[in-house]
C-alpha positions in Angstrom: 0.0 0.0 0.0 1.0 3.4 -0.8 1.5 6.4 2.5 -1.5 7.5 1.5 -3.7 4.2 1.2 -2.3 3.1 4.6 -3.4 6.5 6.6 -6.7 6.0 5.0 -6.8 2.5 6.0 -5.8 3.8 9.3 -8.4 6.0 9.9 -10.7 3.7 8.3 -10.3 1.1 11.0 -10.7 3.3 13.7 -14.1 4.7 12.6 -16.0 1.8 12.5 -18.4 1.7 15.1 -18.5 -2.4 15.4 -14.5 -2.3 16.3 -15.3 0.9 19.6 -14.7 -1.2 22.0 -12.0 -3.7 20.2 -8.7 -4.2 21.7 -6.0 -4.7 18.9 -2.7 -6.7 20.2 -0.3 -6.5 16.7 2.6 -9.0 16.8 5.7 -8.4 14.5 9.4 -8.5 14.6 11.2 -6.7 17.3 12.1 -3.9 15.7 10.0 -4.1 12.7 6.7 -3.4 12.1 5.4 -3.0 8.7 1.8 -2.0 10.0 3.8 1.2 11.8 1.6 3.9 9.7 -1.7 2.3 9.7 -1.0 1.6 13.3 -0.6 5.1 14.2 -3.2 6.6 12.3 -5.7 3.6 13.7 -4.2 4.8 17.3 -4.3 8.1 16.4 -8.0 8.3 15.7 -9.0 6.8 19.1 -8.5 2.6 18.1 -6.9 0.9 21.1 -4.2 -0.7 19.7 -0.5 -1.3 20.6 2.2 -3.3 18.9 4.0 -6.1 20.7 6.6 -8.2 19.6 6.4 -11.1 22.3 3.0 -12.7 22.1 3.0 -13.0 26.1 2.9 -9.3 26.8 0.2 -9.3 23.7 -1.8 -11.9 25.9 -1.6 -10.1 29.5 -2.5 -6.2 27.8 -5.6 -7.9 26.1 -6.7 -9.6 29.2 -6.0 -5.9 30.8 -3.1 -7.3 33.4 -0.5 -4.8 32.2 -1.4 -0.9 31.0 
């Protein structure tokens, strides 16, 4: 995806009403994320989601055991 496709994907994601109340644990690389723009529009626009890279930590912020 272009920039620009991925911002609008971004934004896109966090405006649907169905996904409000959705946590969003990503997994990648350490290091790498190739989801960092649409991440940070999604985030940006109010979707709770936060990038991880051990799938541990993923598990405990979606059950809400670490902030």
């Amino acid at each position: 995806m272009s920039l620009e496709e991925q911002e609008q994907f971004g934004r896109f994601v966090a405006s649907r009403k169905e996904l409000e109340s959705a946590r969003v644990a990503v997994l990648h690389k350490s290091g790498y994320n190739p989801n960092v723009i649409i991440d940070t529009f999604a985030y940006l626009n109010g979707y709770d989601l936060v990038a991880f890279h051990d799938d541990c930590e993923a598990r405990d912020w979606l059950k809400g055991e670490i902030k």
